[in-house]
C-alpha positions in Angstrom: -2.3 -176.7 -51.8 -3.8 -173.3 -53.1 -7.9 -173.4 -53.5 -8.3 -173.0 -57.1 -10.8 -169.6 -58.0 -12.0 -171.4 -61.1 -12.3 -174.3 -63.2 -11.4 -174.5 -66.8 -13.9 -176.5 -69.2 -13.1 -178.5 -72.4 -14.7 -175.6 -74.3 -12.1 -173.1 -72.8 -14.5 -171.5 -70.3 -13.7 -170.6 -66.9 -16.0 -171.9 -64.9 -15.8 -170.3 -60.9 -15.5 -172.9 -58.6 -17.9 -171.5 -55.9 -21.5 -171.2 -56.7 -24.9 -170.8 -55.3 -26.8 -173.8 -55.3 -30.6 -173.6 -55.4 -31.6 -177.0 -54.3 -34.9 -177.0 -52.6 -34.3 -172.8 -52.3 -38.5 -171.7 -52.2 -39.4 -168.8 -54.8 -39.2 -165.9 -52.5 -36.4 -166.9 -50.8 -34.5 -167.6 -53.9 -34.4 -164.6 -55.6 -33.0 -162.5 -52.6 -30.2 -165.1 -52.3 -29.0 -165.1 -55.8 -29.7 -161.6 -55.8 -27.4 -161.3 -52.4 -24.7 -163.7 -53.8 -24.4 -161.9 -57.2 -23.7 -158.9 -54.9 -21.2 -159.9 -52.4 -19.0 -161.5 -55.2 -20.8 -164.8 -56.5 -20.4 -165.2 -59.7 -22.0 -168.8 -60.7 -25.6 -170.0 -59.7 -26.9 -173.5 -60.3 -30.8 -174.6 -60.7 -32.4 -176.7 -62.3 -35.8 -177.1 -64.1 -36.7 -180.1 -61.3 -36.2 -177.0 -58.4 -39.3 -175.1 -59.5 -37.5 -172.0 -59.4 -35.8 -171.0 -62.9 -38.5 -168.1 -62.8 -37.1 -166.6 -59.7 -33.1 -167.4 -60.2 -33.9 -165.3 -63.5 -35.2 -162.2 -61.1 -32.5 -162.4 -58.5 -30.1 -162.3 -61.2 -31.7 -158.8 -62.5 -32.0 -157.1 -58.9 -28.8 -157.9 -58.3 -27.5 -155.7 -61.1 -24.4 -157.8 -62.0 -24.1 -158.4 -65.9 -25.4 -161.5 -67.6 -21.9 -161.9 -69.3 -20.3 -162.1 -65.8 -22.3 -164.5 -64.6 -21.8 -168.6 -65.2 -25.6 -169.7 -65.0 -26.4 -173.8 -65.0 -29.5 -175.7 -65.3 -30.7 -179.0 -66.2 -32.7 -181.2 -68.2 -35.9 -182.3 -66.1 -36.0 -186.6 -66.4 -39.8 -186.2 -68.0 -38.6 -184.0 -70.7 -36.0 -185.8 -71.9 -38.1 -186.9 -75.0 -38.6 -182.6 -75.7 -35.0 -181.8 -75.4 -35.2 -178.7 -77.4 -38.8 -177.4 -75.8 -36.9 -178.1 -72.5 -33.9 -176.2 -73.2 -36.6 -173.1 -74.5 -38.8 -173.2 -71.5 -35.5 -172.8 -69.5 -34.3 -169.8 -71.3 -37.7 -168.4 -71.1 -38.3 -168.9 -67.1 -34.4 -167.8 -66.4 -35.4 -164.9 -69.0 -31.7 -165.5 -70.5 -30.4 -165.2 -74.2 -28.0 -168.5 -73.1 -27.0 -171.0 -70.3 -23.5 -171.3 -69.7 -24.2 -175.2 -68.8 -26.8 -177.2 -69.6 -26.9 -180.5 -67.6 -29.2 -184.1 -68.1 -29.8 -184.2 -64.5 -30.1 -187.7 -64.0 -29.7 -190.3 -66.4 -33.6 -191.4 -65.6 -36.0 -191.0 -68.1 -39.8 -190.5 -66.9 -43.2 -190.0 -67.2 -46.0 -190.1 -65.0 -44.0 -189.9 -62.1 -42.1 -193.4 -62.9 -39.6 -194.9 -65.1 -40.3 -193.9 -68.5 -38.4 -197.6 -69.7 -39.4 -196.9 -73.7 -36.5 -193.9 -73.6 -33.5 -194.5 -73.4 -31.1 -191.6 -71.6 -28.5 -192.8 -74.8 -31.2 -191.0 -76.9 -31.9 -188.1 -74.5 -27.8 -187.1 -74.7 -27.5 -187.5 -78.9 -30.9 -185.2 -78.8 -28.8 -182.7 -76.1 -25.3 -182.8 -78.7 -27.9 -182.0 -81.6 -29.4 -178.7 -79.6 -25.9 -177.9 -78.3 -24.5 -178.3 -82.1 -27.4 -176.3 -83.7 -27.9 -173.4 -80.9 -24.3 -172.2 -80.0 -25.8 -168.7 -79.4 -28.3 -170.4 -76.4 -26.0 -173.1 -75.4 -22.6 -172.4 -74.3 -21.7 -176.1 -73.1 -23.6 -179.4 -72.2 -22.8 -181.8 -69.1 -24.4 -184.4 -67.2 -25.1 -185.1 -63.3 -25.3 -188.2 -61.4 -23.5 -190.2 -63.7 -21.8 -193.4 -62.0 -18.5 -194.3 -63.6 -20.1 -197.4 -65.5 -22.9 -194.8 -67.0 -19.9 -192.4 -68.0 -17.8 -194.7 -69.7 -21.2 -196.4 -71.5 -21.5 -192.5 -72.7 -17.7 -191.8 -74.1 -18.2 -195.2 -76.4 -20.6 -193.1 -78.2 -20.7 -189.1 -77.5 -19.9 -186.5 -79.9 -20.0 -183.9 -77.9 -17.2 -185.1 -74.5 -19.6 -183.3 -71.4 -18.0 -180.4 -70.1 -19.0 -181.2 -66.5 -20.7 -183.9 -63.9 -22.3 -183.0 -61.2 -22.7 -185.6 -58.2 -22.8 -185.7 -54.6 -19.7 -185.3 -52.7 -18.6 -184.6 -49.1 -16.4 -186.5 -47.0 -19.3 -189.4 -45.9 -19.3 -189.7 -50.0 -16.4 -188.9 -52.3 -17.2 -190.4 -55.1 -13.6 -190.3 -55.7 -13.7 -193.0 -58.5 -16.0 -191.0 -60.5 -13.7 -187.6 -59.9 -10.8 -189.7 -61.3 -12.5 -190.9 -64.7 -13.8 -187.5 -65.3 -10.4 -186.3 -65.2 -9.3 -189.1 -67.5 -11.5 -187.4 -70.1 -11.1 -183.6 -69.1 -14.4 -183.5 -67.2 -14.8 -181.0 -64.7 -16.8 -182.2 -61.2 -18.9 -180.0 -59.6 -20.1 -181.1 -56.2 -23.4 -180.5 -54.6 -24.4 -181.4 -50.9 -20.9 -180.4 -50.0 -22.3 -180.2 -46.2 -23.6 -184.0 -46.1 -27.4 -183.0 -46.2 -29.9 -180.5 -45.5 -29.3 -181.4 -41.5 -25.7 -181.2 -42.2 -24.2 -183.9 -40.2 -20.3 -183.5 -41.2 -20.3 -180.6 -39.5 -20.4 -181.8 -36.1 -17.4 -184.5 -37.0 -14.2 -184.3 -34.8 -12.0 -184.1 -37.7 -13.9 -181.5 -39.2 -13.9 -179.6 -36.5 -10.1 -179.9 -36.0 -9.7 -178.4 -39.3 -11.9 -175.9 -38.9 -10.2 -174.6 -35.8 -6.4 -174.7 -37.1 -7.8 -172.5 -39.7 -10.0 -170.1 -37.4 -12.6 -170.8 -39.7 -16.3 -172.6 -39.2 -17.2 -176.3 -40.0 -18.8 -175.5 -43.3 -15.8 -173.8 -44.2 -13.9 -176.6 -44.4 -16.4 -178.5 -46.2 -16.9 -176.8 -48.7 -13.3 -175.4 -49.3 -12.2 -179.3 -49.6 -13.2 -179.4 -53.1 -11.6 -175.8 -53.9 -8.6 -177.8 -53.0 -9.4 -181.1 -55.4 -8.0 -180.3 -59.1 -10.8 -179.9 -61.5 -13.4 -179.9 -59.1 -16.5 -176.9 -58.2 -18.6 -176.8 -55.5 -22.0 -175.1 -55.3 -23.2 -174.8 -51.4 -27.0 -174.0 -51.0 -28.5 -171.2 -48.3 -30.8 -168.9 -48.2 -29.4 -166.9 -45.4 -27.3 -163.9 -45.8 -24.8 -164.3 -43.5 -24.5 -168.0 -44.4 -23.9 -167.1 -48.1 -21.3 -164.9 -46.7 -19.4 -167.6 -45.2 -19.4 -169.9 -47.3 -17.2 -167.5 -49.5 -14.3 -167.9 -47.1 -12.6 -170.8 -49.1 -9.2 -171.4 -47.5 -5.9 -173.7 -49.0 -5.6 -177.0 -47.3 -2.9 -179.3 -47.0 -2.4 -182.7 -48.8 -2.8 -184.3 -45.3 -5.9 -182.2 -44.8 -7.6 -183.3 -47.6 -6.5 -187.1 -47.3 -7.7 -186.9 -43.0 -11.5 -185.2 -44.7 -11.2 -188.5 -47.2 -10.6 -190.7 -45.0 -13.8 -190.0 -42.7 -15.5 -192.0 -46.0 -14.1 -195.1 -44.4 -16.0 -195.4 -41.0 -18.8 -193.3 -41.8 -20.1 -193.7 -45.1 -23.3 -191.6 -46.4 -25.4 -191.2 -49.5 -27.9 -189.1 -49.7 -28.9 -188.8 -52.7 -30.3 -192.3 -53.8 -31.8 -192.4 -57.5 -34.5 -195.2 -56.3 -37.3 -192.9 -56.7 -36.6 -192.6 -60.5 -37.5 -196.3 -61.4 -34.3 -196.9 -62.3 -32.1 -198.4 -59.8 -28.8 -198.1 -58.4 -27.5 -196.8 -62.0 -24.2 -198.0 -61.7 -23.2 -196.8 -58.2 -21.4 -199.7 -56.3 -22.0 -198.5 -52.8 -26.0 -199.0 -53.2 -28.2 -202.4 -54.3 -29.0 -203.1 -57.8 
């Protein structure tokens, strides 16, 4: 099947379905990547207010020259602002230093304070606040989404949203597909993008046999084939992380996998399963996930 270039939202925007994620990226180091990714052909970054780095995704984005209109820039809501939606969504624009976000994401449906559960808000709340910003600032927010939303906390959403999220983004790699969640969003005409598309920062996938096979049929690395697997899933981004030049080089190379490709990468799900991105430390439980305790 061919590796789609981008992704189309419900608003009608293209969104390109390989970005650089920014994921524990340290100022310094950040800037030169986006900076080097803009250059070489990248045309969406991902951060988040949580990453402690808006300031220098903003700066990379202006050294590398590449127009703001040619750029699809995401970040997210923090979990202890999500009682000052509309401060959050300035302090963003002000640290990025752009007129508008292309996307705009709750990053976890986890309200908190104090570095625990914040149990008197309710995430319900935090989304109706984030459709009244979106509805009132068109000119600073170009779509809204979510991220680590479990099927049960999407389809407790849809009873009541407004405003249908243009995207979720959750973990997925082939030790945690989240396949079930990819097939509700595209019920609803939710895009997925996919972040950790290696496994984890120790990248463990990479060393798997089948993997591997892949990788050589094509003449292609390991993280190749990772992250081209979701290039190859309809309605579905991915947004590898690096630092490193050369490794922001190659994860460009996406290449078209077969059906039987993609269904031997699935399968790996099945003896080796992996999360790694548990939402215990919120205070809030499994939210919804089935594979991890209540």
């Amino acid at each position: 099947m061919p590796a789609s270039k981008t992704t189309k939202l419900n608003t009608g925007a293209e969104m390109p379905t390989l970005g650089l994620g920014t994921w524990r990226s340290q100022p310094g180091d950040v800037e030169k990547a986006v900076a080097h990714a803009l250059k070489i052909g990248y045309r969406h970054i991902d951060t988040a207010t949580a990453y402690q780095n808006e300031k220098e995704v903003g700066l990379g984005i202006k050294e590398s020259g590449v127009p703001r209109d040619q750029i699809f820039l995401t970040t997210k809501l923090n979990n202890p602002d999500q009682r000052k939606v509309q401060a959050a969504l300035e302090h963003s624009l002000k640290s990025l230093d752009t007129p508008y976000l292309d996307l705009w994401l709750m990053h976890w449906p986890c309200p908190m304070k104090d570095g625990g559960a914040d149990k008197e808000r309710d995430w319900r709340d935090t989304w109706r606040d984030m459709e009244k910003v979106f509805k009132e600032n068109p000119d600073k927010v170009k779509a809204i989404g979510v991220s680590n939303f479990s099927v049960s906390y999407l389809q407790e959403l849809l009873k009541f949203a407004t405003v249908v999220p243009a995207v979720n983004q959750i973990e997925s790699h082939p030790s945690c597909m989240q396949e079930d969640i990819v097939e509700e969003c595209r019920k609803h005409g939710i895009v997925v993008t996919a972040y950790s598309p290696l496994g984890s920062d120790k990248a463990p996938l990479m060393e798997n046999e089948v993997v591997k096979k892949i990788a050589e049929k094509y003449k292609v690395s390991p993280s190749n084939v990772l992250i081209s697997l979701h290039a190859n899933r309809p309605g579905v981004n991915v947004i590898p992380k690096s630092v490193t030049a050369h490794r922001i080089e190659e994860n460009a190379k996406i290449v078209d996998l077969t059906e039987e490709d993609v269904k031997e990468l699935a399968d790996i799900e099945k003896t080796s399963h992996n999360r790694f991105a548990k939402p215990y430390w919120t205070g809030w439980g499994n939210i919804g996930f089935p594979d991890l305790d209540s």
